[in-house]
C-alpha positions as CSV (number, residue, x, y, z in Angstrom):
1,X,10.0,-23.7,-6.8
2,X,7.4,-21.4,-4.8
3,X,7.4,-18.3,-5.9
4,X,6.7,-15.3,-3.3
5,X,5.5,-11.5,-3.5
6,X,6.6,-9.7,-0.3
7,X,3.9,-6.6,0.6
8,X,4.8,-4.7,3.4
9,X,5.6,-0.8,3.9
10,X,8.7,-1.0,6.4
11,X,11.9,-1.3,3.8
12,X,13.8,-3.2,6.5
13,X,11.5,-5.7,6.7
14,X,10.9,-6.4,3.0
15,X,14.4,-6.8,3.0
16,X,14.7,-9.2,6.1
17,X,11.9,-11.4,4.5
18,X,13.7,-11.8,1.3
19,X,16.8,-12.9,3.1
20,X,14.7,-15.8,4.7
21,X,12.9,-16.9,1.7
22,X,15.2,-16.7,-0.8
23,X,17.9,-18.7,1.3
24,X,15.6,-21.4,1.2
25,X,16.4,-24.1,-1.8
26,X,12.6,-24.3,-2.8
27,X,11.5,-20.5,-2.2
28,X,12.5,-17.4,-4.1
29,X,11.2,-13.7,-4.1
30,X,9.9,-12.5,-6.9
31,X,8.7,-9.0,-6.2
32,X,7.9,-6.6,-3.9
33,X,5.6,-4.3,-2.8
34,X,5.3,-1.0,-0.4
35,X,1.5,-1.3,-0.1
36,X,-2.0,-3.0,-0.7
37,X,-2.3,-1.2,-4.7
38,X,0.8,-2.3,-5.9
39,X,0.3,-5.7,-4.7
40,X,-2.1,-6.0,-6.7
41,X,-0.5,-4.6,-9.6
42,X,2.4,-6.5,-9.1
43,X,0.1,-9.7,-8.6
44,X,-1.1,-9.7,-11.8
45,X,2.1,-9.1,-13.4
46,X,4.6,-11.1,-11.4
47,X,1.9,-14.4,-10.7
48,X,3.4,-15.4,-7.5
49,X,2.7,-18.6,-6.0
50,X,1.9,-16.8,-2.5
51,X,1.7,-12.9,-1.2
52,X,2.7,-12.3,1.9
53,X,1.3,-9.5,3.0
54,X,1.8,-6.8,5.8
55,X,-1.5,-6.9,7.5
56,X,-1.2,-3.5,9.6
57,X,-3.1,-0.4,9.4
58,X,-6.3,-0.2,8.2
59,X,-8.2,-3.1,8.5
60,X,-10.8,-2.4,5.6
61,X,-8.0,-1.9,3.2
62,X,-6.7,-5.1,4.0
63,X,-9.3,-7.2,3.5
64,X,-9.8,-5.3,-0.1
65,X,-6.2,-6.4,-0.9
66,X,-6.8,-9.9,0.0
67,X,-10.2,-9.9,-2.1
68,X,-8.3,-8.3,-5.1
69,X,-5.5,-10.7,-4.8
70,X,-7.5,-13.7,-4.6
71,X,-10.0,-12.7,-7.3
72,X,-7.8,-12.2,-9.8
73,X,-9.2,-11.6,-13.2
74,X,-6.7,-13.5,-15.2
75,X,-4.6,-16.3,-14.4
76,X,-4.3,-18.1,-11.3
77,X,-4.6,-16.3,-7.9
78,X,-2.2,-16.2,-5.7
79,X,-2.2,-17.6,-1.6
80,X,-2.3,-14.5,0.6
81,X,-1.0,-15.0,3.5
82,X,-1.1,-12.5,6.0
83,X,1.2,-11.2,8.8
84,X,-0.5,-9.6,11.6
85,X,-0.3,-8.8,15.3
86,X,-3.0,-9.3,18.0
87,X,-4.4,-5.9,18.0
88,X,-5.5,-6.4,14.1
89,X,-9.0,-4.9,13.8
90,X,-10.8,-7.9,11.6
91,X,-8.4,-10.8,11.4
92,X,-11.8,-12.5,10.5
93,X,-12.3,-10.8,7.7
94,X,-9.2,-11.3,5.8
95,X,-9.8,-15.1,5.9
96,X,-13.4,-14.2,4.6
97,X,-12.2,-12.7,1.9
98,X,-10.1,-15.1,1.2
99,X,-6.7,-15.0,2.4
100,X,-5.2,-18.7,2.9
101,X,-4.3,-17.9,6.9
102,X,-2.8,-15.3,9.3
103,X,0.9,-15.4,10.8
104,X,1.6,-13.3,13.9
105,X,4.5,-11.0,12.9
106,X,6.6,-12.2,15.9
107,X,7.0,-16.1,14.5
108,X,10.2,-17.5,14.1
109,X,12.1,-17.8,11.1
110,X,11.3,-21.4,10.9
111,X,7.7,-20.9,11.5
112,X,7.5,-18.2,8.8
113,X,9.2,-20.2,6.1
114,X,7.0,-23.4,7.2
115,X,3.9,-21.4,6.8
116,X,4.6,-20.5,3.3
117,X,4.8,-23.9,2.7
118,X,2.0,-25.0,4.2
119,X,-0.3,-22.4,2.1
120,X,1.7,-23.1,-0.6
121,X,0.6,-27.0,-0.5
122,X,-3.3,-25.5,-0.5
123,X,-3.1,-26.0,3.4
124,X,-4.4,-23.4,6.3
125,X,-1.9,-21.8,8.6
126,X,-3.8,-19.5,11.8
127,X,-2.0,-18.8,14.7
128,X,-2.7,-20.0,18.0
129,X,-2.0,-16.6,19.2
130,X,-5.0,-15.2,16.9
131,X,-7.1,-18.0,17.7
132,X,-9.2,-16.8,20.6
133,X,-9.5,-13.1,18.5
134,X,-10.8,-15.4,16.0
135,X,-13.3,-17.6,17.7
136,X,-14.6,-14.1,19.2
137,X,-15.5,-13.0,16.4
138,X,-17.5,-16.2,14.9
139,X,-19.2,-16.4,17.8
140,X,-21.0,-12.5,17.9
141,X,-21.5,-12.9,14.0
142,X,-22.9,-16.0,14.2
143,X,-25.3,-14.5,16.7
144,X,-26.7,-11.8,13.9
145,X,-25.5,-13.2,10.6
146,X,-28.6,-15.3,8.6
147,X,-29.3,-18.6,8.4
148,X,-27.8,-19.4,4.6
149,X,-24.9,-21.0,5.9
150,X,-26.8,-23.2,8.0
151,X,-29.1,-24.1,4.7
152,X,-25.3,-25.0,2.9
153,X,-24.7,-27.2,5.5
154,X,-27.4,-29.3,4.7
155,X,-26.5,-30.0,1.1
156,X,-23.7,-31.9,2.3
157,X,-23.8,-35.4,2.8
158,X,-22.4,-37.0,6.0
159,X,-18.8,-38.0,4.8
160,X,-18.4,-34.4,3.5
161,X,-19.2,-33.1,6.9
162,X,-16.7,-35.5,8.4
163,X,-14.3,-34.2,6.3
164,X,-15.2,-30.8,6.8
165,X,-14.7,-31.2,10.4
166,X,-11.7,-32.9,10.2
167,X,-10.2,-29.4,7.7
168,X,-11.9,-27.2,10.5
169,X,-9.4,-29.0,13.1
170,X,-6.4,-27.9,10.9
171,X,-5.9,-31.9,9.5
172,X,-4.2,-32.0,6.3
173,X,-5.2,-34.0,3.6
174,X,-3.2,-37.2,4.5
175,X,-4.2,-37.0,8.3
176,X,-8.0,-36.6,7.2
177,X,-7.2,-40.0,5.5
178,X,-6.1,-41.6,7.9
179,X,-8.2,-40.2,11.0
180,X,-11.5,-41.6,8.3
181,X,-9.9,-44.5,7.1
182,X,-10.1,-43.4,2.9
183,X,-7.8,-43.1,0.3
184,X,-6.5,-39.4,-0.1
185,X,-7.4,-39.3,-3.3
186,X,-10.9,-39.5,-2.1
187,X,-10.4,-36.8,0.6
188,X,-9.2,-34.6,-1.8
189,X,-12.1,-35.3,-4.1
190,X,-14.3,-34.4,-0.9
191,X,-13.0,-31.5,-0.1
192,X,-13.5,-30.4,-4.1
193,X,-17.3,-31.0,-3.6
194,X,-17.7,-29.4,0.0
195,X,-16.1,-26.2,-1.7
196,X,-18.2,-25.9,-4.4
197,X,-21.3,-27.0,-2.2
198,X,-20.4,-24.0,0.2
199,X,-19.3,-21.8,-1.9
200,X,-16.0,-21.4,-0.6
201,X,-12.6,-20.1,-2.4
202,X,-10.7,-22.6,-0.4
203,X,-9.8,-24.5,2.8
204,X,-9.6,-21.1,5.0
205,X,-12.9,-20.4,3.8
206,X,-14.2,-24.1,4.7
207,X,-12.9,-23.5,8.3
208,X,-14.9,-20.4,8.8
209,X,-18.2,-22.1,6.9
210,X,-17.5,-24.4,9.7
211,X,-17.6,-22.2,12.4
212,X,-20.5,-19.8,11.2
213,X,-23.2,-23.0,10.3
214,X,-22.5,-24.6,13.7
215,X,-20.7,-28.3,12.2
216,X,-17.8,-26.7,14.8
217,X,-18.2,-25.5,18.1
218,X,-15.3,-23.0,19.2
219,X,-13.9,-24.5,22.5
220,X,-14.7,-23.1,25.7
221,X,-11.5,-23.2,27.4
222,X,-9.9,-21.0,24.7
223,X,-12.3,-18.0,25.3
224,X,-11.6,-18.7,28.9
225,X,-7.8,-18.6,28.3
């Protein structure tokens, strides 16, 4: 069973969000939360598998929330993942921080309760609405951020950056197997070592590592879409 924290001001929503989760057989609600603080509190109290959390207003808040949820002091962290809409100031920066992936607040029901179990499986859920915010935003950081991640990239050997490639492109474990032709138990082990080698919290993390060294190239037509 998945356990989920719902964070977001707007009662009616809270409420709306429980409905859909907790009418799902593996998915049940276990707190929630009216803003970024109790979150938090409730976080650490509560241990829920995932937060979903409200990522309106101020951006800098909400990538704070993400860091505190993910860096919890005790215990396992939670997956955040976020709910946002296209005029977000720093959807980058959430996934920075650490937040396991962004879901525009207009997605279906379905979609909604597939993303929670995507993150939920360790997985990376972005959508293709944000994506061209996104890439924007690697590409003018990239053009003033130093060169450390590029010095990462080097410690890894040529199957990791395969794999990492292959995460980057939103693969799961099992199609990262079979697009390289290994076990995966041995993409899993992969991934293990690329995180530690980068530095990185987890697979959302990996993605933007990917983007900010160079290993991925945003595509052109999306910045052009």
């Amino acid at each position: 069973m998945t356990s989920v924290l719902i964070a977001t001001g707007q009662s009616l929503q809270r409420v709306g969000l429980r409905m859909l989760l907790e009418s799902q057989p593996d998915l049940t609600v276990v707190g929630e939360a009216a803003h970024g603080p109790e979150a938090v509190r409730l976080s650490g109290l509560l241990r829920p598998d995932i937060v979903l959390l409200d990522g309106r207003g101020s951006g800098t808040d909400t990538v704070e929330t993400v860091r505190r949820l993910v860096h919890a002091p005790d215990g396992p962290a939670p997956h955040v993942l976020l709910l946002t809409t296209s005029d977000d100031a720093d959807p980058y920066g959430a996934l920075r921080a650490g937040a396991a992936g962004h879901l525009r607040e207009d997605a279906t029901a379905d979609e909604l309760v597939a993303a929670v179990r995507v993150v939920a499986a360790g997985d990376v859920v972005v959508s293709p609405g944000l994506t061209r915010a996104l890439i924007d935003v690697v590409r003018s950081r990239r053009a003033v951020e130093s060169s450390v991640p590029g010095n990462r990239l080097g410690t890894l050997t040529g199957r990791e950056r395969d794999v990492l490639t292959a995460v980057a492109s939103g693969d799961s474990n099992a199609e990262i197997a079979d697009r390289l032709s290994i076990a995966p138990t041995t993409v899993k082990s992969h991934v293990s070592n690329i995180l530690t080698k980068i530095g990185a919290r987890g697979r959302v993390q990996a993605v933007v590592f990917a983007y900010e060294s160079g290993l991925v190239r945003p595509p052109q037509h999306v910045l052009h879409a």
